[in-house]
TIVO-2410 file (N, C-alpha, C; in nm, 3 decimals):
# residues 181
REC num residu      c1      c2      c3 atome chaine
REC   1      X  -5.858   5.702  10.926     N      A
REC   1      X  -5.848   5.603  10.828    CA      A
REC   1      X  -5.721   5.524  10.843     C      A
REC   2      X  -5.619   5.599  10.886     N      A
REC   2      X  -5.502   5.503  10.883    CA      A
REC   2      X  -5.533   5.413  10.979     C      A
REC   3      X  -5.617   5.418  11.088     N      A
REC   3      X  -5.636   5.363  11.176    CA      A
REC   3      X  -5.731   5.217  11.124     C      A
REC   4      X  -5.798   5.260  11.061     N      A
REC   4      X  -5.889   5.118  11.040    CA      A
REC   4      X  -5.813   5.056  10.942     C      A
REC   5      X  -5.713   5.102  10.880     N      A
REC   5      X  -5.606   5.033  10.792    CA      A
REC   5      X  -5.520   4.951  10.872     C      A
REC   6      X  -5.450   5.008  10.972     N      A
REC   6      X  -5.369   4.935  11.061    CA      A
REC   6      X  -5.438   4.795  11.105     C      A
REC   7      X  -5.577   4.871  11.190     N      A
REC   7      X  -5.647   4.723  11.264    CA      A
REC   7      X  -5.662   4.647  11.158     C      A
REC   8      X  -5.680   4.703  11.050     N      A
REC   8      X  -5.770   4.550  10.940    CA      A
REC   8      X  -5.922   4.603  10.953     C      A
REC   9      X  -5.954   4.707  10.977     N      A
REC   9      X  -6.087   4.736  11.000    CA      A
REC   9      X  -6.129   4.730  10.797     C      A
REC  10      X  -6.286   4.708  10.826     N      A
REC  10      X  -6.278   4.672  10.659    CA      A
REC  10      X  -6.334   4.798  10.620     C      A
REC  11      X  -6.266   4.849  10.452     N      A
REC  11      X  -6.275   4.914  10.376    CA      A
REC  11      X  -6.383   4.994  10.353     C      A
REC  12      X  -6.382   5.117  10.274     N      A
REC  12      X  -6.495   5.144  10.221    CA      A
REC  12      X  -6.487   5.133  10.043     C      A
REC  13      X  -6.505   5.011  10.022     N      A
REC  13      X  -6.505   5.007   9.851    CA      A
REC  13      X  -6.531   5.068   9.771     C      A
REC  14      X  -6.653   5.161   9.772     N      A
REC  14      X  -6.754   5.195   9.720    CA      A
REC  14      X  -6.715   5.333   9.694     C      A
REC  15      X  -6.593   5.413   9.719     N      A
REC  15      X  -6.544   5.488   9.689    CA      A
REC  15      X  -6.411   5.489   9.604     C      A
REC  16      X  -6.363   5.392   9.644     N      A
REC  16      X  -6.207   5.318   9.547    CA      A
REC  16      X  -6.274   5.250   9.410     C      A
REC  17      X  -6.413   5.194   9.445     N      A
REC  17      X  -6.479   5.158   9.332    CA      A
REC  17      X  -6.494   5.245   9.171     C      A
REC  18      X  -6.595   5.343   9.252     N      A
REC  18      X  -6.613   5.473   9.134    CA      A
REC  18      X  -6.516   5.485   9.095     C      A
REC  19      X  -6.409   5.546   9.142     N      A
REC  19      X  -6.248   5.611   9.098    CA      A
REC  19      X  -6.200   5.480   8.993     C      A
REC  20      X  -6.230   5.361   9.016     N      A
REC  20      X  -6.140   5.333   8.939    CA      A
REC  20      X  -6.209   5.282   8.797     C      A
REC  21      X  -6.423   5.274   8.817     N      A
REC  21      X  -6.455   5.259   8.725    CA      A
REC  21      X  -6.410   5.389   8.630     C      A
REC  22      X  -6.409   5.480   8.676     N      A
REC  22      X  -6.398   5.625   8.608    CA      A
REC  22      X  -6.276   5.637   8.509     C      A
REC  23      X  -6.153   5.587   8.579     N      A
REC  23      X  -6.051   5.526   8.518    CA      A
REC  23      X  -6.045   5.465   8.446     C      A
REC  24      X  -6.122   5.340   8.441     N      A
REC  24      X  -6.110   5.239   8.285    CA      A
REC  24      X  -6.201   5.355   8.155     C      A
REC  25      X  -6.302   5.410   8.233     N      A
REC  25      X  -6.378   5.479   8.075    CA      A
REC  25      X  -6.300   5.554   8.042     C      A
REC  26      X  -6.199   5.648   8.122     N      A
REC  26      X  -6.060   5.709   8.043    CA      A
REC  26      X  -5.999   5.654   7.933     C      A
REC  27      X  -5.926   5.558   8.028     N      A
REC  27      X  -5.872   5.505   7.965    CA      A
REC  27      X  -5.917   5.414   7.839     C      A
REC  28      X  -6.050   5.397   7.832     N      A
REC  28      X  -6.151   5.324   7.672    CA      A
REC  28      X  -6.111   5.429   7.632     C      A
REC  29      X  -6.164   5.576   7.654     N      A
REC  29      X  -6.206   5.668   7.589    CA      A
REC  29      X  -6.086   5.687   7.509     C      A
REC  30      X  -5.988   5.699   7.573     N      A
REC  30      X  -5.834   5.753   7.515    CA      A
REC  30      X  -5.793   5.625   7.391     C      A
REC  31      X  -5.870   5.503   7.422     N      A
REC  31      X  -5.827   5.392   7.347    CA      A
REC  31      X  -5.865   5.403   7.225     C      A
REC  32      X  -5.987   5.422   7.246     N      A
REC  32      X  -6.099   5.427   7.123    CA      A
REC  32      X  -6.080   5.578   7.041     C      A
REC  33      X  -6.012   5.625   7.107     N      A
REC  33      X  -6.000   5.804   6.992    CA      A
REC  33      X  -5.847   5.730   6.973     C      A
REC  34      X  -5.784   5.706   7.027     N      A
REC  34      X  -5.667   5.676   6.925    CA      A
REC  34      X  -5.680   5.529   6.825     C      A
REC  35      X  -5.751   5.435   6.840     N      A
REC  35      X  -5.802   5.360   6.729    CA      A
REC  35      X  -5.898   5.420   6.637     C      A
REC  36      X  -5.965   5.503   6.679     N      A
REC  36      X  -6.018   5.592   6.555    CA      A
REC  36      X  -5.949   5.725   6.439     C      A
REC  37      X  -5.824   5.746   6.506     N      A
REC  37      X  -5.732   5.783   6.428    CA      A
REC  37      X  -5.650   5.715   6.360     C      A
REC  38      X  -5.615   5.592   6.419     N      A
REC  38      X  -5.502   5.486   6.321    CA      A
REC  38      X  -5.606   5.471   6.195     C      A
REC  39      X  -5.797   5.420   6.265     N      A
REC  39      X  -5.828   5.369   6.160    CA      A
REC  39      X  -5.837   5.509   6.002     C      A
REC  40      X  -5.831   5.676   6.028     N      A
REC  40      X  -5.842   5.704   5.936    CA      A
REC  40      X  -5.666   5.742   5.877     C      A
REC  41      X  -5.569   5.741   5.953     N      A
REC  41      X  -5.473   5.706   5.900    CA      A
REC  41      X  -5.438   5.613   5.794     C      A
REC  42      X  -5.463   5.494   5.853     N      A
REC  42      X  -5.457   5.385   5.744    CA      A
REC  42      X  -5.548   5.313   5.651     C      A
REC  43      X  -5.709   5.435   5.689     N      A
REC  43      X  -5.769   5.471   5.503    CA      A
REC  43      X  -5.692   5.535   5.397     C      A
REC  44      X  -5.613   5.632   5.523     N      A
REC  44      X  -5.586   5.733   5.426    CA      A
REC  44      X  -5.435   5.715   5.369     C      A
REC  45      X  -5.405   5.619   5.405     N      A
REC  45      X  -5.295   5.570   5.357    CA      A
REC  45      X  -5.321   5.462   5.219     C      A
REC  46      X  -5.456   5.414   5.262     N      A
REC  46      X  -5.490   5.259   5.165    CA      A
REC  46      X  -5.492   5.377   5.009     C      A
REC  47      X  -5.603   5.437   5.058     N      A
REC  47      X  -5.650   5.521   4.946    CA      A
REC  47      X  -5.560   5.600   4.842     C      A
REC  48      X  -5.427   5.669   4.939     N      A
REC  48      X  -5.359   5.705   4.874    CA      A
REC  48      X  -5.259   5.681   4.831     C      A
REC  49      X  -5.269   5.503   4.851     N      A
REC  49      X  -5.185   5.384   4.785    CA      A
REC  49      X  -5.227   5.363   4.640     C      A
REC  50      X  -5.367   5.348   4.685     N      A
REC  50      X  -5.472   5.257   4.539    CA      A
REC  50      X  -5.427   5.438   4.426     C      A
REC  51      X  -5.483   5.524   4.492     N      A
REC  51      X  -5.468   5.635   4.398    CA      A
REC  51      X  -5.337   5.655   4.293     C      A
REC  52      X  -5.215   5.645   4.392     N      A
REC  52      X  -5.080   5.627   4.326    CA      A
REC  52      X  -5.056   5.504   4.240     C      A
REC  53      X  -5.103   5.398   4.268     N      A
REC  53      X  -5.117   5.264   4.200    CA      A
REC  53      X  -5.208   5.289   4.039     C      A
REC  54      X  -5.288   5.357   4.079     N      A
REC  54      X  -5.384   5.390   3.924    CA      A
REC  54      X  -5.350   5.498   3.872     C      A
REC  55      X  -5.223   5.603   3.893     N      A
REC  55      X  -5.200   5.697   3.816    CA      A
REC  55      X  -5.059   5.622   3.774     C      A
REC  56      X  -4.951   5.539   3.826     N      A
REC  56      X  -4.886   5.438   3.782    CA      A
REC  56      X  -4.939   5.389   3.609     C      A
REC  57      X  -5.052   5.300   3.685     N      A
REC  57      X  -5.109   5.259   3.541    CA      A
REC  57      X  -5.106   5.336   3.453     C      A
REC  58      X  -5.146   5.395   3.454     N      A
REC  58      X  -5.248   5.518   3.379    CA      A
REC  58      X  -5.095   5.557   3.277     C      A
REC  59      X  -5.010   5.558   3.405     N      A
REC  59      X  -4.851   5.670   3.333    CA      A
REC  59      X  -4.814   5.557   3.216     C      A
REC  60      X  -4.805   5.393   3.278     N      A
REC  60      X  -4.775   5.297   3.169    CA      A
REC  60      X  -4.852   5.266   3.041     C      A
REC  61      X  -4.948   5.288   3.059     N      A
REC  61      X  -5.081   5.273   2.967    CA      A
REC  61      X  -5.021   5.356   2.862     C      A
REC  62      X  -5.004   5.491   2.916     N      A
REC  62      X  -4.973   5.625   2.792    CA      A
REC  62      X  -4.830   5.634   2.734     C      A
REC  63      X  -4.720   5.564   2.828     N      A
REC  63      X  -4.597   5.548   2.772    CA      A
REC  63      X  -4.657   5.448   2.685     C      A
REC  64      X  -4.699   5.309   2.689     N      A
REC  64      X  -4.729   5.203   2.619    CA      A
REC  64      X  -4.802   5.228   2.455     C      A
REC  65      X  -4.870   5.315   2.485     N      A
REC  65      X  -4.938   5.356   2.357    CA      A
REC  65      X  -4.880   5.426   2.248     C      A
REC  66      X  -4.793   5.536   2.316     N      A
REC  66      X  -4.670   5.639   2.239    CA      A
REC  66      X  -4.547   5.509   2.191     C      A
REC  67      X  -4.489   5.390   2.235     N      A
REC  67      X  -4.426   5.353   2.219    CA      A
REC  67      X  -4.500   5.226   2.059     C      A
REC  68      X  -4.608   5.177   2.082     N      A
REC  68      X  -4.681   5.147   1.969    CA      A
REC  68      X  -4.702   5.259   1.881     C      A
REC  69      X  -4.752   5.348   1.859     N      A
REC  69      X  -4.758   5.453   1.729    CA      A
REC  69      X  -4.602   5.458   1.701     C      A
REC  70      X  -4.526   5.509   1.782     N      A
REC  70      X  -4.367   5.527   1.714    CA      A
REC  70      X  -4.388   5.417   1.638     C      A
REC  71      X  -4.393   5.282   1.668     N      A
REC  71      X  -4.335   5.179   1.608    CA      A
REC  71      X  -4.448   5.160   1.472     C      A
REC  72      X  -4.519   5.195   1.463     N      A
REC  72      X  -4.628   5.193   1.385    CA      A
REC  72      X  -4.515   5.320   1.257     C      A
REC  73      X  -4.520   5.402   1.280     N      A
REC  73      X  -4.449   5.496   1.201    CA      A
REC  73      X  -4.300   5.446   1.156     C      A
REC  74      X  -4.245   5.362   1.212     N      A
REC  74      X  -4.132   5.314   1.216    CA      A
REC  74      X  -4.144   5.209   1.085     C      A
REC  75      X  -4.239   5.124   1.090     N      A
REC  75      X  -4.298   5.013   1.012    CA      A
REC  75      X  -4.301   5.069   0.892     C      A
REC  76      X  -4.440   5.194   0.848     N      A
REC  76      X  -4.439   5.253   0.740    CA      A
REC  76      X  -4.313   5.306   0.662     C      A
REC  77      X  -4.230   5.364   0.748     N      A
REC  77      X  -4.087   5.372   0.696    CA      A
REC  77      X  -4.030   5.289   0.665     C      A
REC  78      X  -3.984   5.245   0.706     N      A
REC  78      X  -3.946   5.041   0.666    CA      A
REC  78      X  -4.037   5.018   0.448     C      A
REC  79      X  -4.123   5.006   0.481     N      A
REC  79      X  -4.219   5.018   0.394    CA      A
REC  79      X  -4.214   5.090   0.273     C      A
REC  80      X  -4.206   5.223   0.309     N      A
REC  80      X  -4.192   5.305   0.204    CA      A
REC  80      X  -4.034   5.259   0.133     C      A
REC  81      X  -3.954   5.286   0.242     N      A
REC  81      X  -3.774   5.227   0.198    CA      A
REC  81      X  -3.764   5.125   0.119     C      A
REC  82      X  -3.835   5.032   0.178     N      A
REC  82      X  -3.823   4.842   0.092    CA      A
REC  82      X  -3.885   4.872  -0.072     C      A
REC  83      X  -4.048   4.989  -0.078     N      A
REC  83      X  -4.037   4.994  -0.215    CA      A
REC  83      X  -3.948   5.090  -0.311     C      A
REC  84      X  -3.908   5.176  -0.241     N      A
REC  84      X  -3.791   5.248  -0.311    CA      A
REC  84      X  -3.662   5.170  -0.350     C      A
REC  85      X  -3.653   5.103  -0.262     N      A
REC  85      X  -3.507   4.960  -0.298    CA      A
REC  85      X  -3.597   4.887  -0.426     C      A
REC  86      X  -3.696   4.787  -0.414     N      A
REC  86      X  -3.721   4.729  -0.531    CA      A
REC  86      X  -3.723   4.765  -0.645     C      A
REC  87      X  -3.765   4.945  -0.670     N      A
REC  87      X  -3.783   5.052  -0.741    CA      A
REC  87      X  -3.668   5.055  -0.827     C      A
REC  88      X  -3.545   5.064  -0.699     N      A
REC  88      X  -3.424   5.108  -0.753    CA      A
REC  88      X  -3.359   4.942  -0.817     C      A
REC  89      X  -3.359   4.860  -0.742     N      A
REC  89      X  -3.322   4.747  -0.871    CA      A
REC  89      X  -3.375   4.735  -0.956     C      A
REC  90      X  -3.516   4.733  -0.990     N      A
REC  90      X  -3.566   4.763  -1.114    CA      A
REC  90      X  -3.484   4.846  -1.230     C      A
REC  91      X  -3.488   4.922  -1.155     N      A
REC  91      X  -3.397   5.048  -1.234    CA      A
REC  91      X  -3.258   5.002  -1.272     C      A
REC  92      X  -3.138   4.962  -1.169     N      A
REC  92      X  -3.049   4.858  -1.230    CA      A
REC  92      X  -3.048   4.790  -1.316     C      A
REC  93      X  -3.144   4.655  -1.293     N      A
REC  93      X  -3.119   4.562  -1.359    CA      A
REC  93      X  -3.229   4.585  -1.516     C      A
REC  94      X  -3.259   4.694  -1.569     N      A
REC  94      X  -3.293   4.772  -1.644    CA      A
REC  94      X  -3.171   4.846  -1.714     C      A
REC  95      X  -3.075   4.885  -1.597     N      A
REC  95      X  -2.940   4.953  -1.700    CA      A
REC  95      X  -2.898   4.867  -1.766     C      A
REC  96      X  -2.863   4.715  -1.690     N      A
REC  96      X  -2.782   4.601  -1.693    CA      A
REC  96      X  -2.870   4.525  -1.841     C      A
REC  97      X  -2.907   4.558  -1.859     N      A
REC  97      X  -2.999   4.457  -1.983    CA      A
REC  97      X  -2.867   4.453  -2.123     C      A
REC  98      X  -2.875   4.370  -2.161     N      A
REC  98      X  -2.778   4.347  -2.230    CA      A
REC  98      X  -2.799   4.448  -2.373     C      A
REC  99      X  -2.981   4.395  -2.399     N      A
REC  99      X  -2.984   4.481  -2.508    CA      A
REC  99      X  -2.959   4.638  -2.502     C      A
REC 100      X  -2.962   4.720  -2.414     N      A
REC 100      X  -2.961   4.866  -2.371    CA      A
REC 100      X  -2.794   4.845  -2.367     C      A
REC 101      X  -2.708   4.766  -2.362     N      A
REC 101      X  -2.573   4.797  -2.374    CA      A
REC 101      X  -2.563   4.804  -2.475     C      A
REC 102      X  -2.531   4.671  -2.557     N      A
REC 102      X  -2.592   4.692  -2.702    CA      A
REC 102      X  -2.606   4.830  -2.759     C      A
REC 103      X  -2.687   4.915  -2.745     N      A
REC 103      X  -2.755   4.971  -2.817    CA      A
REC 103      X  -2.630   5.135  -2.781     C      A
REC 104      X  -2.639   5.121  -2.661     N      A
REC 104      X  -2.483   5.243  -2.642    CA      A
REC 104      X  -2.404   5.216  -2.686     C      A
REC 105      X  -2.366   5.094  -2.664     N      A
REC 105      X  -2.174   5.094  -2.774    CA      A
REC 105      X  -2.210   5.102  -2.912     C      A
REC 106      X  -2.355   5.110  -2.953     N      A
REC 106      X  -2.328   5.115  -3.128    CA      A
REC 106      X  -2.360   5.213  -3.136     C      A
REC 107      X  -2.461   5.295  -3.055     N      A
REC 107      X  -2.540   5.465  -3.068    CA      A
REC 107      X  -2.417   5.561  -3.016     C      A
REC 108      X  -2.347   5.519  -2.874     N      A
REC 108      X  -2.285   5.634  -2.848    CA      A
REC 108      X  -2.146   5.614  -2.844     C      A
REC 109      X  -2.068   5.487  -2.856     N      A
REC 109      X  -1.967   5.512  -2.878    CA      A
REC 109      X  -1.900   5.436  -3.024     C      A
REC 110      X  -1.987   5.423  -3.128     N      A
REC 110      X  -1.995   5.405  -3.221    CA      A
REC 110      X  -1.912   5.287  -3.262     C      A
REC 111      X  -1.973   5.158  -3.192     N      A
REC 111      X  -1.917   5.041  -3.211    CA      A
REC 111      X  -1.997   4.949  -3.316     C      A
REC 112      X  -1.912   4.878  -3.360     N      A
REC 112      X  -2.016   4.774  -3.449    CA      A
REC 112      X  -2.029   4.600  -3.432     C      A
REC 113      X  -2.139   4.607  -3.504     N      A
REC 113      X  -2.167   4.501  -3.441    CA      A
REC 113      X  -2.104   4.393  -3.517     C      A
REC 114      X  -2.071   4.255  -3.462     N      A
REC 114      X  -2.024   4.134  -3.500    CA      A
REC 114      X  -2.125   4.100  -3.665     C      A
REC 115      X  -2.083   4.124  -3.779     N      A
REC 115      X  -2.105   4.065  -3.855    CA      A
REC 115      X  -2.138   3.924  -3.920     C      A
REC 116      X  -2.085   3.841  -3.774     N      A
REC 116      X  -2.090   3.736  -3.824    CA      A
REC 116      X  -2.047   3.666  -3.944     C      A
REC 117      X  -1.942   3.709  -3.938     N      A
REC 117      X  -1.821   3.641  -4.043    CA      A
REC 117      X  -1.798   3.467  -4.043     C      A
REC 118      X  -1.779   3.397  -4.145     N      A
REC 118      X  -1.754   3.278  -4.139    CA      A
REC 118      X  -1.657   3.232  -4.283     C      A
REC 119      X  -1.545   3.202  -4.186     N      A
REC 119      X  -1.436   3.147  -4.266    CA      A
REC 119      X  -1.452   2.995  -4.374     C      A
REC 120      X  -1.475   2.956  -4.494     N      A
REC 120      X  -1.431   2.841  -4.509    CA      A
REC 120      X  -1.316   2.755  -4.545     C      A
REC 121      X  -1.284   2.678  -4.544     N      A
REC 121      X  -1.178   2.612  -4.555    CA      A
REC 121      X  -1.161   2.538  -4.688     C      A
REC 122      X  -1.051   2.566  -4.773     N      A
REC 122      X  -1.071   2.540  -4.933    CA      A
REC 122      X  -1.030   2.434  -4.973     C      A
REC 123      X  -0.965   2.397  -4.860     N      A
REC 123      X  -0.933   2.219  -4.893    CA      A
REC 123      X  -1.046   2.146  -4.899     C      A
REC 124      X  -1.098   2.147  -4.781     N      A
REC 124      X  -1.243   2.047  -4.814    CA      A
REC 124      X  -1.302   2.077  -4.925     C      A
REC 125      X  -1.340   2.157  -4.956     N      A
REC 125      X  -1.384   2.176  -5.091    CA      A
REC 125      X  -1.331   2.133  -5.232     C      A
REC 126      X  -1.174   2.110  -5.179     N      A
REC 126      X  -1.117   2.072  -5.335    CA      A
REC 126      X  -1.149   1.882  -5.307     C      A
REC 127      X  -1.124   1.837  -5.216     N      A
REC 127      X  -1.108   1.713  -5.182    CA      A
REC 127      X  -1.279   1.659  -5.224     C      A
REC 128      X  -1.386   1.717  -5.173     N      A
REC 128      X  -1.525   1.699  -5.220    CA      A
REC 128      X  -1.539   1.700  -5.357     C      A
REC 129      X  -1.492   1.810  -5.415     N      A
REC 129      X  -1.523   1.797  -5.544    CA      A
REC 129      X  -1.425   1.706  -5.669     C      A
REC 130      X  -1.289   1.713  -5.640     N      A
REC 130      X  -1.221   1.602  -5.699    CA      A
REC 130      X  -1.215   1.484  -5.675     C      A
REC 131      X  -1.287   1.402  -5.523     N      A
REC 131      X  -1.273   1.298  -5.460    CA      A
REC 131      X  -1.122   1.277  -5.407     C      A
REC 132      X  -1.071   1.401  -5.372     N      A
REC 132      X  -0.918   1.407  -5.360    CA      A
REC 132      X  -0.957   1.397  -5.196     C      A
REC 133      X  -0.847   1.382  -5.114     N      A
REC 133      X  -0.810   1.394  -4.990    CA      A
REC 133      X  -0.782   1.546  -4.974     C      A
REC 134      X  -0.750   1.583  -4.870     N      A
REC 134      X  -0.790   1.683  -4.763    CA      A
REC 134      X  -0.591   1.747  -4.859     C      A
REC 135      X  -0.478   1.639  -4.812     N      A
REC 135      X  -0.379   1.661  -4.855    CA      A
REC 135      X  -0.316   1.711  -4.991     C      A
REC 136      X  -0.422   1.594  -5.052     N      A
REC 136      X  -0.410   1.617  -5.217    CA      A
REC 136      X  -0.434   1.724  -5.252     C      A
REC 137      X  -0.519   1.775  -5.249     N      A
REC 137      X  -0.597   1.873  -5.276    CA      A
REC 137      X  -0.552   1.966  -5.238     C      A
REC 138      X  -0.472   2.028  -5.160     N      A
REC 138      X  -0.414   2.115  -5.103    CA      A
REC 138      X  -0.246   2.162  -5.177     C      A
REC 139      X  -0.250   2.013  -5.225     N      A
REC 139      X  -0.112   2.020  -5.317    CA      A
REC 139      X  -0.158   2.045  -5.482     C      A
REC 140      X  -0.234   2.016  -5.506     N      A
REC 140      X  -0.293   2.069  -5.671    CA      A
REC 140      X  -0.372   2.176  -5.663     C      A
REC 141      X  -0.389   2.263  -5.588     N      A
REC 141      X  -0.461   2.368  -5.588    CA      A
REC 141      X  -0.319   2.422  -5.575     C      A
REC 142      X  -0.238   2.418  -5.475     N      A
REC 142      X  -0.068   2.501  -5.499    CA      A
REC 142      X   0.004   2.510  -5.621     C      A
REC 143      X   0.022   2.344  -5.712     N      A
REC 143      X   0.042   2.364  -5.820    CA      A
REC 143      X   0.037   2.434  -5.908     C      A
REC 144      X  -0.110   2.396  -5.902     N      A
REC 144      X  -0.207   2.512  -6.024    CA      A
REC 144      X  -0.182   2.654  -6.003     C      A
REC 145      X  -0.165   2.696  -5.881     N      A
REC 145      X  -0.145   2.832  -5.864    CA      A
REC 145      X  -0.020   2.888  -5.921     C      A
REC 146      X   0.087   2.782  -5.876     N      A
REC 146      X   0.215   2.805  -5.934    CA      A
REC 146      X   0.243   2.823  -6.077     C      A
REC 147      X   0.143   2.722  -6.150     N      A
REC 147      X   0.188   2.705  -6.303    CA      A
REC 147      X   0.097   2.875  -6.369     C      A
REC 148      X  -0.025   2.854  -6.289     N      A
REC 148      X  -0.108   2.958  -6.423    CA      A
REC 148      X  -0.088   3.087  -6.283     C      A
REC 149      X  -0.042   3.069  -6.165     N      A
REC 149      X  -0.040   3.244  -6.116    CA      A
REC 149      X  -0.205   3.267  -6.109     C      A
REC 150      X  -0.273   3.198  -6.109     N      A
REC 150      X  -0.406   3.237  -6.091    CA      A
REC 150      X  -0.523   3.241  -6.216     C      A
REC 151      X  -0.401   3.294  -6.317     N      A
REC 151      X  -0.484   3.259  -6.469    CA      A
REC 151      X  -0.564   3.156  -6.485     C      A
REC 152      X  -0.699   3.127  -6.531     N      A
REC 152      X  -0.750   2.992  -6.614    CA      A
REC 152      X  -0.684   3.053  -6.750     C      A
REC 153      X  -0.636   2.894  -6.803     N      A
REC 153      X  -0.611   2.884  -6.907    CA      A
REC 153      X  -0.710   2.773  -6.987     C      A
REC 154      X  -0.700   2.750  -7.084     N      A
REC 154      X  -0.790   2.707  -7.166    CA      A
REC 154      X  -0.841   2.566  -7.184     C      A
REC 155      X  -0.684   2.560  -7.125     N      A
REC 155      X  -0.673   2.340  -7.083    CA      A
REC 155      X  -0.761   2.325  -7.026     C      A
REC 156      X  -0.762   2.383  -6.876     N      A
REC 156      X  -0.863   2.350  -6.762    CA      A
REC 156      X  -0.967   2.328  -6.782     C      A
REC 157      X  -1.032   2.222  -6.727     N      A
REC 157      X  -1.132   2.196  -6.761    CA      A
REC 157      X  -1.240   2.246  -6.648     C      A
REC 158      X  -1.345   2.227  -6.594     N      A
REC 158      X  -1.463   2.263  -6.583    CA      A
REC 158      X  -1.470   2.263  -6.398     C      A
REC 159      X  -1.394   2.144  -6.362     N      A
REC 159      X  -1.368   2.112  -6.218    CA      A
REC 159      X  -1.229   2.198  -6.201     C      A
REC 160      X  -1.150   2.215  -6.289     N      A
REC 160      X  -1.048   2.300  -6.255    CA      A
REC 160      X  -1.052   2.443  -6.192     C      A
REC 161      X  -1.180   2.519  -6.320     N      A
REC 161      X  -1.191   2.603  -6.343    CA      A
REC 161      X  -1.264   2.674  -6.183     C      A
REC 162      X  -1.370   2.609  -6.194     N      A
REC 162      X  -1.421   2.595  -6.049    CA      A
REC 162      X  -1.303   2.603  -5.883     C      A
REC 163      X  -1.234   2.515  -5.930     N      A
REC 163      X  -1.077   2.509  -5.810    CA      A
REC 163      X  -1.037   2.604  -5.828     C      A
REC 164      X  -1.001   2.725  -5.914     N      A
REC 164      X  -0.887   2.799  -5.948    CA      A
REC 164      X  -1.003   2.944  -5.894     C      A
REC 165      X  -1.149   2.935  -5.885     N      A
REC 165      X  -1.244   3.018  -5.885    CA      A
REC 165      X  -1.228   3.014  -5.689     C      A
REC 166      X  -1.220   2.918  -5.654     N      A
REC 166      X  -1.242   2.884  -5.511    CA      A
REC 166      X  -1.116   2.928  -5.446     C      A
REC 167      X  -1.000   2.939  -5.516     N      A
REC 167      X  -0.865   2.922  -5.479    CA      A
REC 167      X  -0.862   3.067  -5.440     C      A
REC 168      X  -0.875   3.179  -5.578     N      A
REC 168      X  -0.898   3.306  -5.592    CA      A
REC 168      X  -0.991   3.374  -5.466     C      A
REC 169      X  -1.077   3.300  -5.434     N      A
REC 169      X  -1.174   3.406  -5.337    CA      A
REC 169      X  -1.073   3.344  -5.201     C      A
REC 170      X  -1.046   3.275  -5.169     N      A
REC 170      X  -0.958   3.201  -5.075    CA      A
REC 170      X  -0.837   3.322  -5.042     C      A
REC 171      X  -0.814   3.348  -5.138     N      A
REC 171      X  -0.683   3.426  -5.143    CA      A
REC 171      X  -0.738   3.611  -5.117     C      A
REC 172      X  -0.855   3.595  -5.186     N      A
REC 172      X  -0.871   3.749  -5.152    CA      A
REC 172      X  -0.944   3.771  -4.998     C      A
REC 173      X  -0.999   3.662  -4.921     N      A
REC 173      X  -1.069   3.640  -4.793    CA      A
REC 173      X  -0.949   3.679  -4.715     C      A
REC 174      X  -0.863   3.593  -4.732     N      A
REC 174      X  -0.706   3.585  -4.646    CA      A
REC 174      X  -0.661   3.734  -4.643     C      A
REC 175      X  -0.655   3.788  -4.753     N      A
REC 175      X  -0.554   3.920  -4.780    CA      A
REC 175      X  -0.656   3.997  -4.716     C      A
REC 176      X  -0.795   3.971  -4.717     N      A
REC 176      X  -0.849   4.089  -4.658    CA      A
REC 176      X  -0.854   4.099  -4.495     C      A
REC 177      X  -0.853   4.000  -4.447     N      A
REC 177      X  -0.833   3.957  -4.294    CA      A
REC 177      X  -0.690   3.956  -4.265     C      A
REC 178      X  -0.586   3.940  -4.326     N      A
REC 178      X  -0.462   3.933  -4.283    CA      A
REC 178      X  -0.388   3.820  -4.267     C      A
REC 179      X  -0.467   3.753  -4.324     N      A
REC 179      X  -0.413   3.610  -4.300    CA      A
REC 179      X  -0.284   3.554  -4.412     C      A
REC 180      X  -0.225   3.479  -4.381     N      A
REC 180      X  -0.115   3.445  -4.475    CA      A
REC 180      X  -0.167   3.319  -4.565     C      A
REC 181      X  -0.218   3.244  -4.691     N      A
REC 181      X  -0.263   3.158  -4.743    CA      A
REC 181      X  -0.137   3.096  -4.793     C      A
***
C-alpha cells in the first residue's frame, strides 16, 4: 500500500468510506444523547423554576392575608377606643354642667345661693315724690333726720311722713350690709 500511495496509484475508498460513515453516526449518536440530556435538564430546571415561582406566590398570598386580618383587628380597636373616648366626654362635659356644680356647692359644701339682692337709691325717690332734684332731696331728707333723729312728729305731713319711712328702711338696708349712709 505504501507503494500505490507513493506512485499515485488510486485508492480504495470504499473502505476509508465505511470508517468514516461509522464515525459521523458516533458522533450523531453522542450528539443526540447529549441534547437529550440538556433537553431534560432544562425541563427540569423550567419546572423547578415555575414550581418555586408558585410557592413564592402562594408564601405572599398568605403573608398578604395575615397582614389584612391584623389590620382588620387593628380597626375594631380603633373603634371600640373612639367609643369609649366619646363615652368619656360625655361623662365630662356632664361633670362640667353648670347646674351639677350648682347643686355641690349648695349640697356639699354648703354654699348659698345669690339671693338676688337689689339696692335702691333714696334720693330718687325723694326727688320723684317732692318734685325735688336728686340734690335737694338728699339735703331735706338729712335735715329732717337731724331735726326729728328719725322721729315723725306731728307737723309732718303725709309726703314727709312717707320720706322719713323711706329714709328709715334706707338706714336699716345700709347698717345691715355695712354700708355707711
Amino acid at each position: 500500500m505504501a507503494g500505490k500511495k507513493a506512485v499515485g496509484a488510486e485508492y480504495f475508498y470504499g473502505q476509508q468510506y465505511g470508517l468514516a460513515k461509522e464515525k459521523q453516526q458516533r458522533v450523531s449518536n453522542r450528539k443526540a444523547q447529549a441534547s437529550s440530556a440538556c433537553v431534560v435538564v432544562v425541563c427540569t430546571l423550567l419546572f423547578s423554576c415555575l414550581f418555586l415561582m408558585g410557592l413564592g406566590y402562594t408564601f405572599l398570598k398568605a403573608n398578604l392575608a395575615c397582614l389584612n386580618w391584623e389590620l382588620q383587628k387593628i380597626k375594631q380597636e380603633n373603634m371600640v377606643i373612639a367609643s369609649e373616648m366619646e363615652k368619656t366626654k360625655l361623662e365630662i362635659a356632664g361633670l362640667k354642667a353648670l347646674d351639677r356644680v350648682e347643686q355641690l356647692a349648695v349640697t356639699q359644701l354648703g354654699m348659698i345661693k345669690n339671693p338676688s339682692i337689689e339696692y335702691l337709691v333714696m334720693h330718687d325717690a325723694f326727688a320723684q315724690k317732692g318734685n325735688l332734684t336728686t340734690d335737694e332731696a338728699g339735703l331735706v331728707a338729712e335735715n329732717k333726720a337731724v331735726k326729728g333723729k328719725g322721729a315723725v312728729t306731728e307737723n309732718n305731713t303725709v309726703a314727709e311722713k312717707e320720706a322719713d319711712l323711706f329714709k328709715k328702711i334706707y338706714l336699716l338696708v345700709a347698717q345691715a350690709t355695712g354700708e355707711r349712709g
